[in-house]
N, C-alpha and C positions, 0 to 999 in steps of 0.2 A: 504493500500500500504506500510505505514511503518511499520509492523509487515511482510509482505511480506518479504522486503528487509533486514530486521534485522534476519529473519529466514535462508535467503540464504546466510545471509554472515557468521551468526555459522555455517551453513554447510560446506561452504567453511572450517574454522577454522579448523572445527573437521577433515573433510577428510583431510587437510594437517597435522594434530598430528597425528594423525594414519599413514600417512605416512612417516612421520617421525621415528614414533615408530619403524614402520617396518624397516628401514633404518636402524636403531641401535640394532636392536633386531638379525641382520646378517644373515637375511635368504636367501641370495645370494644362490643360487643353486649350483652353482660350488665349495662354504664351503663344502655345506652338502655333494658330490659326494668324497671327502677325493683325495688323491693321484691317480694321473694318472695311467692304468692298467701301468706292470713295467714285460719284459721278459726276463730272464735268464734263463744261461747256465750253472753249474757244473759237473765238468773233473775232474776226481776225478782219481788215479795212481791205489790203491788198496785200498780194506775195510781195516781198523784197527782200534780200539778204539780210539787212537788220531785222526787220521785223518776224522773220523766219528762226534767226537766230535766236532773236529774245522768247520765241515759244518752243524753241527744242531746251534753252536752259534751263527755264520754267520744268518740263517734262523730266529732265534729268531728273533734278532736283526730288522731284517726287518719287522716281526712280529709285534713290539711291537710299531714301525713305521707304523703302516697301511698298510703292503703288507704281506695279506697274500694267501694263496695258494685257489684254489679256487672261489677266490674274483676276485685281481686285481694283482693277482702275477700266474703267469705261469711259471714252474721250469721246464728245462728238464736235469737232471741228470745222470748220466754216469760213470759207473767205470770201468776201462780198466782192471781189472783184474791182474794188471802186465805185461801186453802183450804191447809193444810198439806199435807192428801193429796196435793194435785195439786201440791203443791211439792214434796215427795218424788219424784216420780212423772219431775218434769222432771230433778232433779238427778240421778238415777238413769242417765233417758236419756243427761244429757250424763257421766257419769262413763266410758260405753262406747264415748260416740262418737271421733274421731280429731279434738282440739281441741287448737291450738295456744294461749287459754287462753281463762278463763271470767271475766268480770264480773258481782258478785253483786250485787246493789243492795240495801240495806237489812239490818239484822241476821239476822231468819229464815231470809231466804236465803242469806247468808254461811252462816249455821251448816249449812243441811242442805248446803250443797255442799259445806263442809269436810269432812262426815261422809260423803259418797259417795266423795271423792276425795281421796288423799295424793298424787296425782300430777302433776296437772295444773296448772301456773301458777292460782290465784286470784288476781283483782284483787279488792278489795271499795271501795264508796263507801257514805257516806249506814249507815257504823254509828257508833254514840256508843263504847260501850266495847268494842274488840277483845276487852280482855285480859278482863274480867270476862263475855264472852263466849265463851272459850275456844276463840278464835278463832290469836292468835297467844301466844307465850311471853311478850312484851313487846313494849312499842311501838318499843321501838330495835331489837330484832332479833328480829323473831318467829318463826326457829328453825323453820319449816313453809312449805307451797306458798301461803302464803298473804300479801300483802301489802297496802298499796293507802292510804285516807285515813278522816279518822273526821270526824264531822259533831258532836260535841262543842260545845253550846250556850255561851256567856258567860253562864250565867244566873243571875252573880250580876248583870252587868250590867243583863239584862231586868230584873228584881226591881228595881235602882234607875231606871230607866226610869218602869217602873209607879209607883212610890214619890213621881216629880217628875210624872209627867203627871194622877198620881190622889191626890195628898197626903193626902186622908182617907181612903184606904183601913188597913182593918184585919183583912181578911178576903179570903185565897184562894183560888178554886176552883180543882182539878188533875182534869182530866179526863184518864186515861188508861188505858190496858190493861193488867192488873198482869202478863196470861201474859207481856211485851215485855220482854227485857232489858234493852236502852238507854232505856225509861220507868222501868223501878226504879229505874237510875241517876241517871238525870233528878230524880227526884221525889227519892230520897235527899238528892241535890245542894242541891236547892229547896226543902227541909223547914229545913238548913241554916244558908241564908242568908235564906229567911224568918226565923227567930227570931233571927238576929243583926241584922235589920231592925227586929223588933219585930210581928212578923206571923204570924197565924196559916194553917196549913193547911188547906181542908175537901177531902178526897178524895171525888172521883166516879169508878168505875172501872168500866170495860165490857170485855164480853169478845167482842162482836162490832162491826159499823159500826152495824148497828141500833139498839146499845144508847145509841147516843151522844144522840138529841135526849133521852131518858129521863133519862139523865145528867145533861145539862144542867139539864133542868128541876128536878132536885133541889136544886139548887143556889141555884134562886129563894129570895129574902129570906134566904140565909145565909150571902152572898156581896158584897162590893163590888165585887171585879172577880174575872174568869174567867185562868188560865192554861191554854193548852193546849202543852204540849211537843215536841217531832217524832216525836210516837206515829202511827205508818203507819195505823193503822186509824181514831186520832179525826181525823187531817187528811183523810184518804179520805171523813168526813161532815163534812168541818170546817162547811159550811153547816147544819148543824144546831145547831152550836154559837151563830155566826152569827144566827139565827134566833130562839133565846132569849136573846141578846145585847142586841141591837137593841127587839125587846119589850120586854126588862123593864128597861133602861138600865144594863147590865152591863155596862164596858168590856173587852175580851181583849186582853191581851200574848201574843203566842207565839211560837213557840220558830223560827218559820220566815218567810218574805215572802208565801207561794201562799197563807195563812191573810188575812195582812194585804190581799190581792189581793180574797177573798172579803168583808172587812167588819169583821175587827178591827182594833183601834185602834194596833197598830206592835208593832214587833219591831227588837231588835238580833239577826241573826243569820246563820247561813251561806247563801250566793249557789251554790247546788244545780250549776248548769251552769257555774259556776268552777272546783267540787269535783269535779264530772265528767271537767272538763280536766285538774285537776291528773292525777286516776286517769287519766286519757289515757300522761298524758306517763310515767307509771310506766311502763304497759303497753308503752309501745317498747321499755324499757329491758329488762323483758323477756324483749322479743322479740329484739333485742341480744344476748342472755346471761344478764342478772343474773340473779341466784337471790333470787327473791322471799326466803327466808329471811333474806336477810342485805340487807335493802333495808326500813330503817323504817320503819312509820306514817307519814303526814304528814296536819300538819291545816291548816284553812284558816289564812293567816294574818291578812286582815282580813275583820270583817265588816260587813256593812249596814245600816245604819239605813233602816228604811222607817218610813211615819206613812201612815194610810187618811183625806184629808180629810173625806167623808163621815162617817165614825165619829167625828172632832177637831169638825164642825159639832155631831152628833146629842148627845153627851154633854157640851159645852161647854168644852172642853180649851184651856188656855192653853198652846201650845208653846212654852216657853223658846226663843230667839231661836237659842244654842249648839246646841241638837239640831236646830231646822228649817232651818240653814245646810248640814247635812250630810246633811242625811236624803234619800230619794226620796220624795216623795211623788206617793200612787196617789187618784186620782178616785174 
């Protein structure tokens, strides 16, 4: 009997260490199942290489967080082509659909999603001015579903870029779309700090992609060098700009690197699939809880020096030694 009871009470013993073990070994089910499935929406204004980039970083991002596509992540995607209607037409859909949230890429699209939906988390990337947008209250606490990061150029820095790389310039071209919010503000900004440069304005404005090589070409002989700022529609033809660049030996600074990629002459400015990650790493937080309301703007904090050797050979550009230590330079 006492070997009996001595047997039954190690058994006892051992089944509660092993349960124990298990306890601490964390095989809770709902570990091992990772991140709740998670459904989004992306409203995308037009394709372009920034704008492209800032929704693959976006993606990463979530990625690298356990949602991936396939899995526990369902993306439904959408780019309006340029077409308002059919950007209405998307944000409408996703305002009914059952979205956990929506990433808006570009201002247009922020604004018409903000306007189909007060409900639904908004992320936004790749806008210049929230506020003058009427997008959020303020950049510290924008008081609505709407959060995420601004693509806000340095361009007073561009302007002195152009200034050291093109020292006789006295004349800028500004190609851009006046219907754009964040080009008014741009161009506002760069009217600015042109004449505290000592430099003049020439405005070319278009109101579709087609208008853009027109544009350009207006600008032959009253121009020393071309700006073009992160307007979605003139970087969407930026090879047009490009194209009467290269012709008539008109250098472009612009406002972004995908311009610089195509054949202008450098840019300081935002790194699109950094900015996509930053908007990432909101969207967790999210999805976490936070209340987009009360979770600031944020912008990037550094940006890029790129320089197009090709464009430094074609116009005969002395790079000071300080900018091509830092700079990338693209082939």
């Amino acid at each position: 009997m006492k070997k009996i009871l001595a047997f039954g009470l190690s058994l006892v013993l051992l089944l509660s260490l092993v349960g124990c073990g298990a306890a601490k070994s964390g095989t809770n089910p709902a570990e091992k199942e990772g991140p709740k499935p998670l459904k989004i929406g992306i409203v995308q204004i037009v394709e372009h290489p920034a704008l492209d980039s800032a929704r693959q970083g976006f993606l990463d991002t979530l990625k690298k967080n356990g949602y991936e596509e396939g899995k526990n992540l369902t993306v439904d995607y959408q780019n309006a082509q340029g077409d308002q209607s059919i950007l209405q037409s998307i944000t409408q859909k996703f305002s009914s659909a059952k979205l956990d949230l929506v990433l808006a890429i570009a201002t247009p699209s922020a604004q018409a999603m903000a306007s189909a939906s007060k409900d639904i988390p908004i992320l936004i990337t790749a806008v210049t001015d929230p506020v003058e947008a009427k997008l959020v209250n303020s950049m510290e606490k924008p008081g609505k579903n709407v959060t995420g990061t601004t693509d806000m150029n340095p361009i007073k820095e561009q302007f002195e870029l152009m200034k050291t790389l093109v020292p006789t310039v006295k004349k800028v071209g500004v190609i851009y779309n006046a219907g754009e919010v964040n080009s008014q503000v741009q161009v506002a900004i760069a009217k600015k700090v042109a004449a505290d440069l000592g430099l003049e304005i020439v405005e070319a404005t278009v109101t579709t992609s087609a208008d853009v090589l027109q544009a350009s070409q207006s600008l032959i002989g009253k121009v020393d060098t071309i700006y073009v700022p992160t307007d979605n529609m003139v970087v969407s033809a930026a090879q047009s700009v490009v194209q009467v660049s290269q012709k008539n030996k008109i250098p472009i600074i612009s406002g972004e690197s995908s311009v610089v990629d195509k054949g202008a002459l450098a840019t300081i400015g935002v790194n699109y699939k950094k900015l996509g990650e930053q908007t990432g790493e909101m969207a967790l937080r999210v999805v976490k809880g936070e209340k987009p309301q009360d979770m600031p703007i944020e912008a990037q904090k550094d940006f890029d020096t790129v320089l197009n050797q090709a464009a430094i050979n074609l116009f005969g550009i002395t790079v000071p030694e300080d900018i091509s230590k830092k700079a990338t330079i693209v082939k």
